[in-house]
C-alpha positions as a Python dict, from the first residue, in 0.01 Angstrom:
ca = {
    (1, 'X'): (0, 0, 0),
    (2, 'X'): (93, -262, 288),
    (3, 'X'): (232, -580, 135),
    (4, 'X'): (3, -869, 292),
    (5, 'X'): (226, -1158, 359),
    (6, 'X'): (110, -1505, 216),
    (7, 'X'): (43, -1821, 427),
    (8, 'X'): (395, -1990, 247),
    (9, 'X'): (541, -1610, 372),
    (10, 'X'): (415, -1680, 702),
    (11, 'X'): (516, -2043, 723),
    (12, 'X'): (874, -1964, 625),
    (13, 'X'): (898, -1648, 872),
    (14, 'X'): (817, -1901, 1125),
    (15, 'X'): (1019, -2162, 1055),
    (16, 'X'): (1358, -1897, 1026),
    (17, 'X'): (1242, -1723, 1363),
    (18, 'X'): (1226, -2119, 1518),
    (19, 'X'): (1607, -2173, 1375),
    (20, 'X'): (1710, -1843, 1518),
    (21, 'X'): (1567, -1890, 1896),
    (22, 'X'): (1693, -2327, 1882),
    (23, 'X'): (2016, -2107, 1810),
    (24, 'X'): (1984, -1870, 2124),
    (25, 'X'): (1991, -1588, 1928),
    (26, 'X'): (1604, -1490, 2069),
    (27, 'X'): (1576, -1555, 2381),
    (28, 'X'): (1300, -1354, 2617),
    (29, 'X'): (1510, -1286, 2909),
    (30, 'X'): (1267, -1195, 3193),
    (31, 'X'): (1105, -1589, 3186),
    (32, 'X'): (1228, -1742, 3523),
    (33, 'X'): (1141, -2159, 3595),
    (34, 'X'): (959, -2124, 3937),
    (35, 'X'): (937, -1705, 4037),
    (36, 'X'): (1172, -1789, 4346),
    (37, 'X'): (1472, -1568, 4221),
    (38, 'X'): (1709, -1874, 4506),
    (39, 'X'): (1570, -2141, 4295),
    (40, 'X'): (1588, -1954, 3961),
    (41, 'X'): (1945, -1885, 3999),
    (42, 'X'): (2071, -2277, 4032),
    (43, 'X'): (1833, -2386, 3731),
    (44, 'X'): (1917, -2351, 3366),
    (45, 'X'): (1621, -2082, 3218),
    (46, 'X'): (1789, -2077, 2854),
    (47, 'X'): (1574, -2336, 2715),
    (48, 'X'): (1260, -2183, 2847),
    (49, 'X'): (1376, -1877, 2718),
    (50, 'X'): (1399, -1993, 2361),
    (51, 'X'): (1068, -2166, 2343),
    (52, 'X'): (936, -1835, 2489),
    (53, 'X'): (1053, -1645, 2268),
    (54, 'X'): (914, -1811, 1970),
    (55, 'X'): (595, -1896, 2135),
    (56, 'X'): (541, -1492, 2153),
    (57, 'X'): (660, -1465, 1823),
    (58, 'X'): (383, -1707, 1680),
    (59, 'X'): (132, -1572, 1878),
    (60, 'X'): (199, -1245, 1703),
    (61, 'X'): (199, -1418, 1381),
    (62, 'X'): (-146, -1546, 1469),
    (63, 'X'): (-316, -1214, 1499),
    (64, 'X'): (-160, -1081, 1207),
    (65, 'X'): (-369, -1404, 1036),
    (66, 'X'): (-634, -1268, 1208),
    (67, 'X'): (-676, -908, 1124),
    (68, 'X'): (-527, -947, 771),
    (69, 'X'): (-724, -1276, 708),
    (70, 'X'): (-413, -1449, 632),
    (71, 'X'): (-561, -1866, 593),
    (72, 'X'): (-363, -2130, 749),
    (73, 'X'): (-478, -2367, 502),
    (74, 'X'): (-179, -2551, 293),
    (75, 'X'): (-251, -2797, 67),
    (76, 'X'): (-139, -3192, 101),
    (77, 'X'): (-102, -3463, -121),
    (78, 'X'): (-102, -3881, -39),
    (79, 'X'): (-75, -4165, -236),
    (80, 'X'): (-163, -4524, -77),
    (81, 'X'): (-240, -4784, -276),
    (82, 'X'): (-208, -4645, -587),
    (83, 'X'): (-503, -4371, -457),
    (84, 'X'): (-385, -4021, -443),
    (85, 'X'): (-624, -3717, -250),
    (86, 'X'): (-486, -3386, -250),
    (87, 'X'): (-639, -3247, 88),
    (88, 'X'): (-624, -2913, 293),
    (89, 'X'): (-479, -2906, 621),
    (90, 'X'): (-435, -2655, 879),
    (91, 'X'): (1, -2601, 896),
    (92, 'X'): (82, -2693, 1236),
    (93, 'X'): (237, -2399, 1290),
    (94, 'X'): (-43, -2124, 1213),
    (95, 'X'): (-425, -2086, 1313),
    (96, 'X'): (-728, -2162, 1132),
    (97, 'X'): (-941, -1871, 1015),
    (98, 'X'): (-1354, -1936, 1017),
    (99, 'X'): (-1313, -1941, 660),
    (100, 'X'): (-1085, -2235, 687),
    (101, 'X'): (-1282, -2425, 920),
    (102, 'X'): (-1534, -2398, 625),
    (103, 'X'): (-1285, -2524, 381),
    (104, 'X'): (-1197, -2836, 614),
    (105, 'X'): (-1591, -2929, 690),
    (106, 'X'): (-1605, -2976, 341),
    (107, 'X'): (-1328, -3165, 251),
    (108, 'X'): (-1420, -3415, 542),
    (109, 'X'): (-1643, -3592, 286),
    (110, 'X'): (-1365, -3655, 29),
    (111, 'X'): (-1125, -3742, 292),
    (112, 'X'): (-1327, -3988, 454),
    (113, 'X'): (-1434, -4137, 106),
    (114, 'X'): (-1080, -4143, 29),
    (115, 'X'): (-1015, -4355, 377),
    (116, 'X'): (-1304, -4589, 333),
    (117, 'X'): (-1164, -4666, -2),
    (118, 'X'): (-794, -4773, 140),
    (119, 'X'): (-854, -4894, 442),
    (120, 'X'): (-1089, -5192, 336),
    (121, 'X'): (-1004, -5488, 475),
    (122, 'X'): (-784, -5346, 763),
    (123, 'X'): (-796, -5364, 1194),
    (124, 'X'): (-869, -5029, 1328),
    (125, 'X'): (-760, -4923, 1620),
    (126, 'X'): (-872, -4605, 1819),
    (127, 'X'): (-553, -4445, 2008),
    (128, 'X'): (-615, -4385, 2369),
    (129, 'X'): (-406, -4229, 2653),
    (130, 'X'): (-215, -3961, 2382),
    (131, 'X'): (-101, -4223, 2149),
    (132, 'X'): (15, -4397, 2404),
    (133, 'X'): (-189, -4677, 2349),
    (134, 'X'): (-468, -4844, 2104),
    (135, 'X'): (-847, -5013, 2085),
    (136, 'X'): (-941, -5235, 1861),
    (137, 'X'): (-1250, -5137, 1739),
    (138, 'X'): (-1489, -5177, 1415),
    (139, 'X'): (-1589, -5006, 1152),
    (140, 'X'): (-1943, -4889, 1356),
    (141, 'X'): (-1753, -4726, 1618),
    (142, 'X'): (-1548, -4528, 1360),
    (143, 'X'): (-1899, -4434, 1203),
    (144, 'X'): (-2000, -4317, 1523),
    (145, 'X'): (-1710, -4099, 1575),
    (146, 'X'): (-1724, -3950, 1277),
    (147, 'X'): (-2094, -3852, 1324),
    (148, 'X'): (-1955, -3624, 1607),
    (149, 'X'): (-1688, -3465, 1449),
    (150, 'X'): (-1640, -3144, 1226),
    (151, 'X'): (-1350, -3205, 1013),
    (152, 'X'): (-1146, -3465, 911),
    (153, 'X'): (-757, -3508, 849),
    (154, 'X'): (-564, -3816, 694),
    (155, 'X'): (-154, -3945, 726),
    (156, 'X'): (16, -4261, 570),
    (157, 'X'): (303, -4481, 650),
    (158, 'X'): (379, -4708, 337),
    (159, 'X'): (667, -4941, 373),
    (160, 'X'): (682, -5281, 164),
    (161, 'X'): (590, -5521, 428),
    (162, 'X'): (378, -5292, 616),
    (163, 'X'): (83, -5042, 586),
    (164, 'X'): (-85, -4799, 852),
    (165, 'X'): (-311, -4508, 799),
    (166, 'X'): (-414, -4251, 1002),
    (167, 'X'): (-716, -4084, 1043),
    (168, 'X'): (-811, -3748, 1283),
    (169, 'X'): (-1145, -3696, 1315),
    (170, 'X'): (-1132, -3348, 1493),
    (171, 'X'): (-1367, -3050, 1637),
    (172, 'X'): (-1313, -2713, 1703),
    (173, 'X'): (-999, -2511, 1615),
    (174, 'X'): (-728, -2730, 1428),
    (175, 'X'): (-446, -2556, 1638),
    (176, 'X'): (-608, -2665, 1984),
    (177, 'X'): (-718, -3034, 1860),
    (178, 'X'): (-436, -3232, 1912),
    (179, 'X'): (-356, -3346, 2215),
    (180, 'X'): (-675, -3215, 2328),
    (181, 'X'): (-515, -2885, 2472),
    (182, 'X'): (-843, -2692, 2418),
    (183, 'X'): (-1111, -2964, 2491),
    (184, 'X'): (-1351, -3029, 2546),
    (185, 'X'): (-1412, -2723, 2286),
    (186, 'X'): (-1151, -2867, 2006),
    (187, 'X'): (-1034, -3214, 2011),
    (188, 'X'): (-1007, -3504, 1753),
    (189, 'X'): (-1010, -3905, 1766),
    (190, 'X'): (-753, -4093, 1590),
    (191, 'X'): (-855, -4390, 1391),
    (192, 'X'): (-544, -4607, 1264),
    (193, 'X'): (-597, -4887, 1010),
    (194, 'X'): (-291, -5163, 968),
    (195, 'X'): (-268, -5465, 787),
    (196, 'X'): (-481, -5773, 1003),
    (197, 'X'): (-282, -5915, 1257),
    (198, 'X'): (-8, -5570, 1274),
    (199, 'X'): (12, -5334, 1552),
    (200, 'X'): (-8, -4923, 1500),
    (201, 'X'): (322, -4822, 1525),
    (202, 'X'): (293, -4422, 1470),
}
């Protein structure tokens, strides 16, 4: 019988293949920068090369996910103010499986009850232009967004003098959301609460 490897299997294949072609020991040799073989002679292609090379490794690792119905769900744990939520999340480096897109829908209710709970009290902020810059908004506009999203993801950055925490409220497939590389089919909103009078600094 075929040993099935596990989504920890998969993660840590991934993460050894990703060492191996930042080494230059993968590299997928036929990638050229522009097509113009004049051009493509002067320029440096070993860079692209490596980050080929592991993006068509992934993407093999993604349909074996798919026809052996690997998830991509790992499971998180935070702690802010003296709350902790253990949470699933899609690994950044694997795909979400309809079943997991399940699993996240309903987990957005603990998550968000979990966010309500430690961000009372705090400015929010909706981050605009890729995180390049941020909103103030209030806590209706957040309850608007999250009325249009599927599933919901959380992040904290605890320090002594400062607080900020991070919410993605998200659509679609996980993998595509950020950055909104597949929208307008996946996407997500990020919320960020801080301390009154502090800035969002992640």
């Amino acid at each position: 019988m075929t040993k099935i490897y596990s989504t920890e299997e998969l993660i840590a294949i991934l993460q050894s293949e990703r060492q191996a072609c930042l080494k230059g020991e993968r590299l997928k040799l036929d990638i050229q920068v522009s097509g113009d073989p004049v051009i493509d002679q002067l320029m440096r292609t070993e860079g692209l090369q490596k980050f080929t090379a592991y993006q068509d490794f992934k993407a093999a690792i993604h349909e074996y996910q798919r026809q052996n119905k690997v998830s991509g769900i790992v499971w998180r744990s935070i702690s802010l103010k003296g709350e902790t939520l253990a949470y699933p999340e899609v690994d950044a480096q694997l795909i979400a499986l309809p079943s997991d897109i399940e699993i996240l829908q309903t987990a957005k209710k603990s998550i968000l009850e979990f966010w309500y709970q430690v961000s009372e009290g705090m400015d929010l902020y909706l981050s605009i232009s890729h995180g390049k810059l941020y909103q103030r908004i209030l806590a209706a506009d957040v309850f608007r967004i999250i009325h249009r999203t599927e599933w919901a993801n959380i992040n904290g950055l605890e320090k002594p003098n400062f607080l900020e925490i991070i919410l993605q409220l998200g659509w679609g497939k996980p993998e595509e959301a950020s950055y909104k590389r597949g929208f307008p089919d996946s996407g997500s909103e990020y919320i960020h609460a801080v301390i009154p009078g502090k800035q969002p600094i992640a």
